[in-house]
N, CA and C atoms as an extended XYZ file, in Angstrom:
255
Properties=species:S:1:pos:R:3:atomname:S:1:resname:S:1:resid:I:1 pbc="F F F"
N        -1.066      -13.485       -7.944 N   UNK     1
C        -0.064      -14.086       -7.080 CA  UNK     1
C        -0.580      -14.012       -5.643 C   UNK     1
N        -0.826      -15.179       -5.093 N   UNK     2
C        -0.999      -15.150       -3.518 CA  UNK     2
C         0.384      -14.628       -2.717 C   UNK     2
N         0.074      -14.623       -1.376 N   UNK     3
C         0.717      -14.147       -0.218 CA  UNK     3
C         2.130      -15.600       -0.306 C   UNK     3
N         1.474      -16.490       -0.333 N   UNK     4
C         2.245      -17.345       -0.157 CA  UNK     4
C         3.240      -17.652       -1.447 C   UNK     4
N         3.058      -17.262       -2.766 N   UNK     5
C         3.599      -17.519       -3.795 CA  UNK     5
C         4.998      -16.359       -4.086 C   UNK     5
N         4.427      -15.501       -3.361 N   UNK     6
C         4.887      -13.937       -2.986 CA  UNK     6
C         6.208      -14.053       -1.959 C   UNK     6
N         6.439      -15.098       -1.169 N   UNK     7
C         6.820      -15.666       -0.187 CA  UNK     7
C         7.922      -16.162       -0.914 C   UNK     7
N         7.694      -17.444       -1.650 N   UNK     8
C         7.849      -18.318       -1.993 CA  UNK     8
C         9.421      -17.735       -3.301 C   UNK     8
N         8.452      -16.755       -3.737 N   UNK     9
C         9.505      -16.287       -5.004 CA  UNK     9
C        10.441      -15.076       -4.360 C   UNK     9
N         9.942      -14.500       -3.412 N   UNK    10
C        11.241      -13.514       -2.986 CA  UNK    10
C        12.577      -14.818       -2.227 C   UNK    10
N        12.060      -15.909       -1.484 N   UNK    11
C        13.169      -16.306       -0.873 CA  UNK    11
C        14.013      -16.652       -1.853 C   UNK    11
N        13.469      -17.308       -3.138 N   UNK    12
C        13.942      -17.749       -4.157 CA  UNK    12
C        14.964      -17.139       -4.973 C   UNK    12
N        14.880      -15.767       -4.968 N   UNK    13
C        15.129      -14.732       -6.127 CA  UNK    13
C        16.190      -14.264       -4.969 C   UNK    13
N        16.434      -14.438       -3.725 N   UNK    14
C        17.421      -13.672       -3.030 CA  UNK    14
C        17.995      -14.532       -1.748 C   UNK    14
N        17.893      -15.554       -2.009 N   UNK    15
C        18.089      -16.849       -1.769 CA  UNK    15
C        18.697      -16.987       -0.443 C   UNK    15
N        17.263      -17.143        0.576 N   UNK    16
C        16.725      -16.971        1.763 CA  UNK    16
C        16.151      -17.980        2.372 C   UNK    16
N        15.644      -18.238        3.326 N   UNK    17
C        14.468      -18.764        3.715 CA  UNK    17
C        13.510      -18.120        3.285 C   UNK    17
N        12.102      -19.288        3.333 N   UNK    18
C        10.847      -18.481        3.314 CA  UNK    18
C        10.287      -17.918        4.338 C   UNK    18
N        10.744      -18.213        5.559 N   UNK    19
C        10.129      -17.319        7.128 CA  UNK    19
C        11.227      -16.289        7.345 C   UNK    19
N        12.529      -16.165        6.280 N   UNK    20
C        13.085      -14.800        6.312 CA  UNK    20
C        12.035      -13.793        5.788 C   UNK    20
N        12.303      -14.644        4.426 N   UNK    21
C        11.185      -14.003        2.987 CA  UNK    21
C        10.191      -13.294        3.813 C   UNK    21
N         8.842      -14.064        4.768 N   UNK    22
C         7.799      -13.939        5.074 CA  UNK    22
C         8.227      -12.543        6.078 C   UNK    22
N         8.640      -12.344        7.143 N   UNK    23
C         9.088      -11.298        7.419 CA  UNK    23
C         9.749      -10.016        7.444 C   UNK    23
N        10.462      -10.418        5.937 N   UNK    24
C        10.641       -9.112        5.513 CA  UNK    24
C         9.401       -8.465        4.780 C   UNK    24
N         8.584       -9.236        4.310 N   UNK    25
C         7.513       -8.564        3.684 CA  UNK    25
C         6.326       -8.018        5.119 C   UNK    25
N         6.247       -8.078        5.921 N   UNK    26
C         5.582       -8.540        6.868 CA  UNK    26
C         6.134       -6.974        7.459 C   UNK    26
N         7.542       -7.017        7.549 N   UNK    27
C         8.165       -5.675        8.081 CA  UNK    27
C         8.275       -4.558        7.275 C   UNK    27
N         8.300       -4.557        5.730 N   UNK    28
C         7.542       -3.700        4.436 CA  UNK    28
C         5.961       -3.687        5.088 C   UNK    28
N         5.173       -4.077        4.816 N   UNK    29
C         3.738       -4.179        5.169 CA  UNK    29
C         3.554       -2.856        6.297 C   UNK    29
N         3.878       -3.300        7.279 N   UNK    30
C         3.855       -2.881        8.553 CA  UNK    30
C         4.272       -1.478        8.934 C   UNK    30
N         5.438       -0.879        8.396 N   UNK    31
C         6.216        0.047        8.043 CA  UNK    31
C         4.841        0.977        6.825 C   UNK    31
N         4.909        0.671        5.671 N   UNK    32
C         3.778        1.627        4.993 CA  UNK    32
C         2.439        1.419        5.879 C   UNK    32
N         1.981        0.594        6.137 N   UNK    33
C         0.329        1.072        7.578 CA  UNK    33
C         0.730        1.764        8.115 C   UNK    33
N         2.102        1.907        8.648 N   UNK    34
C         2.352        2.819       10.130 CA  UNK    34
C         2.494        4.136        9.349 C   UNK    34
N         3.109        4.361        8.233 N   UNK    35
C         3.411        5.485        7.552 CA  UNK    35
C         2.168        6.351        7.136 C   UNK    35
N         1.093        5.349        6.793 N   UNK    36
C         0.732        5.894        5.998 CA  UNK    36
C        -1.023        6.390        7.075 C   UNK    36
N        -1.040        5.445        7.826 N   UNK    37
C        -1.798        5.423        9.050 CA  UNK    37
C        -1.611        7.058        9.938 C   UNK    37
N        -0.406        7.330        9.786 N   UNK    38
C         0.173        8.658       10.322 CA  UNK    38
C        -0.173        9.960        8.959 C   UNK    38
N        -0.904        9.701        8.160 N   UNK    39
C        -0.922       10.723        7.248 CA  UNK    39
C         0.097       10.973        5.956 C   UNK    39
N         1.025       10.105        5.741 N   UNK    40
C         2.410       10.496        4.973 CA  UNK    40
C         2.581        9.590        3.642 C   UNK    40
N         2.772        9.654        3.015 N   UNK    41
C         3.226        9.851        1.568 CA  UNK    41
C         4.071        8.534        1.513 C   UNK    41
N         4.134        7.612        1.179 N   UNK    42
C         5.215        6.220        1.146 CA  UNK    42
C         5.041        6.039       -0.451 C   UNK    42
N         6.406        6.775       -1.073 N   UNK    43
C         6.857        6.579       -2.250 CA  UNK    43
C         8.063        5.147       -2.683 C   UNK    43
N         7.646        4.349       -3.250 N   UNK    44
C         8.561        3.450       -3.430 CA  UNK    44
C         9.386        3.279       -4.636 C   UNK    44
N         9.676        4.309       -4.838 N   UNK    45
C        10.458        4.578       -6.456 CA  UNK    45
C        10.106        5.361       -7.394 C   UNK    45
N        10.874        5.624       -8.420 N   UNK    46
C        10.128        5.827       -9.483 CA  UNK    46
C         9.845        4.453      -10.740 C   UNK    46
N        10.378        3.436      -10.730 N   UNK    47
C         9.612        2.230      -10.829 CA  UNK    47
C         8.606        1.362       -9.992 C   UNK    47
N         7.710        1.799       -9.324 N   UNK    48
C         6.675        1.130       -8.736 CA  UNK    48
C         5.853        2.160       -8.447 C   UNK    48
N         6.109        3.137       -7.203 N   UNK    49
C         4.470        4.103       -7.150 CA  UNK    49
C         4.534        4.380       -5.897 C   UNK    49
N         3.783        4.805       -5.491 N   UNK    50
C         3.389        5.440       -4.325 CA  UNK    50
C         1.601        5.482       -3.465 C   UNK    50
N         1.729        4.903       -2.456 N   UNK    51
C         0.866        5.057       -1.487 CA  UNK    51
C         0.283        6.654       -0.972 C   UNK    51
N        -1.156        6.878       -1.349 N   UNK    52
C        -1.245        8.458       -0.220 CA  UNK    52
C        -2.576        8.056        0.704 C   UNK    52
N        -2.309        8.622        1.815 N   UNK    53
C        -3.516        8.933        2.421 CA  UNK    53
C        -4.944        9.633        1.805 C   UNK    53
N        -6.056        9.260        2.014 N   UNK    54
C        -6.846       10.216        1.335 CA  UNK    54
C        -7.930       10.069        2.623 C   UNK    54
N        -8.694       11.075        2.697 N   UNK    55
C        -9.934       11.541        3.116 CA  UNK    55
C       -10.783       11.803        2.683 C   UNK    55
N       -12.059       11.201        2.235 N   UNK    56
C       -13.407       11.796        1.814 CA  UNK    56
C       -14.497       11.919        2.314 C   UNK    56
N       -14.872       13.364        1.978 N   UNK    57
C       -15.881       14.027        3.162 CA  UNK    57
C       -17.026       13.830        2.156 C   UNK    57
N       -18.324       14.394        2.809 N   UNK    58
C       -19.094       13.934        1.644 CA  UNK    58
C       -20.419       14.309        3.201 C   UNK    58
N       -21.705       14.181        2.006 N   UNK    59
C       -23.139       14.437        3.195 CA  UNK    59
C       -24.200       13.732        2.899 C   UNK    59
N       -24.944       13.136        3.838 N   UNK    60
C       -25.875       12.131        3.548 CA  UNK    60
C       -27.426       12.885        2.755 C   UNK    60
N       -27.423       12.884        1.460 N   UNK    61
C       -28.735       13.603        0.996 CA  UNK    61
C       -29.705       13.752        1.825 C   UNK    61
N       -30.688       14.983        2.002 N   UNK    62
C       -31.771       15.073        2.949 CA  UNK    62
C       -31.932       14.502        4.427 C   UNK    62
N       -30.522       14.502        4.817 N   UNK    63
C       -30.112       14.147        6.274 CA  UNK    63
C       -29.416       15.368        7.200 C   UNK    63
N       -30.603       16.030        7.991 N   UNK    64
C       -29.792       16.965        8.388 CA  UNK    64
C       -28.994       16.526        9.752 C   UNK    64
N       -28.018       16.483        9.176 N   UNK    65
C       -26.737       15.936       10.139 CA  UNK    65
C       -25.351       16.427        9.654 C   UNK    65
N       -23.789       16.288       10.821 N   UNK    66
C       -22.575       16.593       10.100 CA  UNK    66
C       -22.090       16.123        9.073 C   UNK    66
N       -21.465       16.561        8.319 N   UNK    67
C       -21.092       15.751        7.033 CA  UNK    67
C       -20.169       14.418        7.483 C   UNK    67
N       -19.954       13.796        6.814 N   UNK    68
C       -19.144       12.426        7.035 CA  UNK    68
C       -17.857       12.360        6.700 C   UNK    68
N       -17.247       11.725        7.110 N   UNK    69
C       -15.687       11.517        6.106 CA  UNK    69
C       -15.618        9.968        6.506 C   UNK    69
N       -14.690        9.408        5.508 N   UNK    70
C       -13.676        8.284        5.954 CA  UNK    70
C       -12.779        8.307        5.085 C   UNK    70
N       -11.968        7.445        5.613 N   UNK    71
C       -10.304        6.919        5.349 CA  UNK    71
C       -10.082        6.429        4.166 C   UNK    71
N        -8.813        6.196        3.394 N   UNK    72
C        -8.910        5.127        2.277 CA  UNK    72
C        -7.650        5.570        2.327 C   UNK    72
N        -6.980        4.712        1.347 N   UNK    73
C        -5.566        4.760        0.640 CA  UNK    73
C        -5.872        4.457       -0.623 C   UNK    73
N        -5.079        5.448       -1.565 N   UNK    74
C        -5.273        5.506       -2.679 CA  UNK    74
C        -3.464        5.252       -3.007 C   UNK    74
N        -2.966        4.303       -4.520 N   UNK    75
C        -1.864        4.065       -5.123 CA  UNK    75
C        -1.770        4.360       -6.291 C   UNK    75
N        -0.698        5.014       -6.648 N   UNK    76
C        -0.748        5.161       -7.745 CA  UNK    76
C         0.168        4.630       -8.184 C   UNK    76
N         0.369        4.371       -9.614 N   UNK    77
C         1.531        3.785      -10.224 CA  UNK    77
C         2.281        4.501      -10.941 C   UNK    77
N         3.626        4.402      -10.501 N   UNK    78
C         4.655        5.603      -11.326 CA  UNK    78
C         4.595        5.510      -12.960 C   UNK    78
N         5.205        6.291      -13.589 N   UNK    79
C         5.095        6.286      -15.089 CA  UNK    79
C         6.256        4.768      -15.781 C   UNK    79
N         7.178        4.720      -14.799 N   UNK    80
C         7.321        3.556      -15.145 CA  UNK    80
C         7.228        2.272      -15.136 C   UNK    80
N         6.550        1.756      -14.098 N   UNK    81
C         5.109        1.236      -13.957 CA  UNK    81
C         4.600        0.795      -15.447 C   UNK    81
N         3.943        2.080      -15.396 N   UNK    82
C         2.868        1.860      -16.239 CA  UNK    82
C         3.817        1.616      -17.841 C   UNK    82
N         4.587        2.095      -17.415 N   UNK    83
C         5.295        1.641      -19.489 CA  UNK    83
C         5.891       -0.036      -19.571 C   UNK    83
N         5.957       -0.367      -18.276 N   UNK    84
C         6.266       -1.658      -18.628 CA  UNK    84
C         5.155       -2.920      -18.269 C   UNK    84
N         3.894       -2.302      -18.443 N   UNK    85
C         2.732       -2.820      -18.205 CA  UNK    85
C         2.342       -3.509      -20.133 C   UNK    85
C-alpha cells in the first residue's frame, strides 16, 4: 500500500477528506519521530506493536580507534498482530 492509497482509504473508512486523512497521518508520523527521536518507547496497542529506540555499538576490526555506534528503530509486532497475520 502506498502513502497515497493509505490516504485515500483512511478518509474513506472515516469519512473525511483526504488532506484531513493526509494530516492526521502526517501528525501520527511526526508525534512517534519526536517520541521516539527522544529515546522512548511508542506502544500502539496490543493489536499492532510497538516502536523502540535502539543503539548499536560495535568496532571497526584492526582499526585502532573508538568504537562506533548508530541509531535505528527497531518494531515489533504485538502477539496479536502476528495471529491475525
Amino acid at each position: 500500500m502506498t502513502r497515497k492509497e493509505l490516504i485515500k482509504a483512511l478518509a474513506t473508512k472515516q469519512g473525511i477528506t483526504q488532506a484531513t486523512a493526509e494530516a492526521h497521518i502526517d501528525a501520527v508520523k511526526s508525534i512517534i519521530v519526536a517520541e521516539v527521536s527522544a529515546g522512548h518507547e511508542v506502544v500502539l496497542g496490543p493489536d499492532f506493536g510497538t516502536f523502540k529506540p535502539v543503539t548499536r555499538t560495535g568496532v571497526s576490526p584492526g582499526v585502532a580507534k573508538t568504537p562506533y555506534s548508530s541509531k535505528s528503530v527497531k518494531f515489533s509486532i504485538s502477539a496479536g498482530f502476528k495471529t491475525s497475520l
